[in-house]
N, C-alpha and C positions, 0 to 999 in steps of 0.2 A: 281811599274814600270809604271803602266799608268801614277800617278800624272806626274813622270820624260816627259813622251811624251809629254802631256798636257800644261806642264811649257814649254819645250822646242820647241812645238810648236808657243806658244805662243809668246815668245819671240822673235825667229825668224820674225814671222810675227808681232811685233811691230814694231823690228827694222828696216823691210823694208821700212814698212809703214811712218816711220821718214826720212826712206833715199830717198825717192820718195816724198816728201811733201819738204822738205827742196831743193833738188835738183828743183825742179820747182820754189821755192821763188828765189833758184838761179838765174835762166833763167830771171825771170822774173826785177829782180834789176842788173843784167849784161846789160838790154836794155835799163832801166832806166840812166842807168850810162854812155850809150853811145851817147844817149843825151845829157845830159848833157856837156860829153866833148866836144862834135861837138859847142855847144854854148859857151862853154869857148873859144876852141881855133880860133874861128872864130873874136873875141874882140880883140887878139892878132896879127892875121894874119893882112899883105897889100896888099896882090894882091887882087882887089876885085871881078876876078873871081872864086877862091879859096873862098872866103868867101860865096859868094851867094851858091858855090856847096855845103860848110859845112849846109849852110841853109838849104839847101833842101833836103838835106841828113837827116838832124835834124830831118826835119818835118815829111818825108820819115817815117825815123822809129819809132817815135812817131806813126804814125798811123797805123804802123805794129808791134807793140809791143807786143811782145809773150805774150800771155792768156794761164794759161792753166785749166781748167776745167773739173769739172764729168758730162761728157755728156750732158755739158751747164746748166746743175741745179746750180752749185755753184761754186765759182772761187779758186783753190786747193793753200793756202798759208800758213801761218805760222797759222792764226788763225781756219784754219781746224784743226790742234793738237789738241790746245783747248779744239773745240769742239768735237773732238771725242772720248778725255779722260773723260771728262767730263759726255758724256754720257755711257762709260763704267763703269765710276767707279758708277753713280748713278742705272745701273742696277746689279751692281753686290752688293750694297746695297740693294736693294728688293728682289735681289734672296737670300742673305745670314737672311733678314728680313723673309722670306718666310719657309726658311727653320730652323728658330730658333723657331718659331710657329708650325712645326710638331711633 
């Protein structure tokens, strides 16, 4: 009955942890994206007060482009999975290591 708790906690809290990591890579290529179109359809447009406001709208959110961060230590995106499986599964290598030596 514990292992049951122990898995099912576990699990829960990866899958949040996936769904908060991804969610923010969201945010962050939604912003990317809307640049972008601001420069596409600015190449399209004639009226050229309409183009200069895509411009600076462009520029605008370019430089307010959602970040999001752990408390500015490291920038939370797709490559935090990675690394945070990565160093799970290597400690749960030396713990399983650790405990085949007792």
């Amino acid at each position: 009955m514990v292992f049951v708790n122990y898995a099912l906690y576990s699990t829960i809290y990866t899958i949040s942890t996936i769904a908060i990591v991804m969610s923010c890579d969201g945010v962050e290529e939604s912003g990317k994206k809307i640049v972008k179109t601001c420069f596409l359809y600015q190449e399209v447009l004639e009226k050229p007060w309409l183009k200069q406001d895509l411009i600076l709208f462009a520029k605008f959110t370019k430089q307010l482009a959602p970040k999001f961060s752990a408390a500015g230590f490291f920038q939370i995106n797709q490559s935090v999975l990675s690394t945070l499986f990565s160093a799970v599964i290597t400690y749960l290598i030396i713990i399983l290591q650790f405990n085949m030596t007792l």
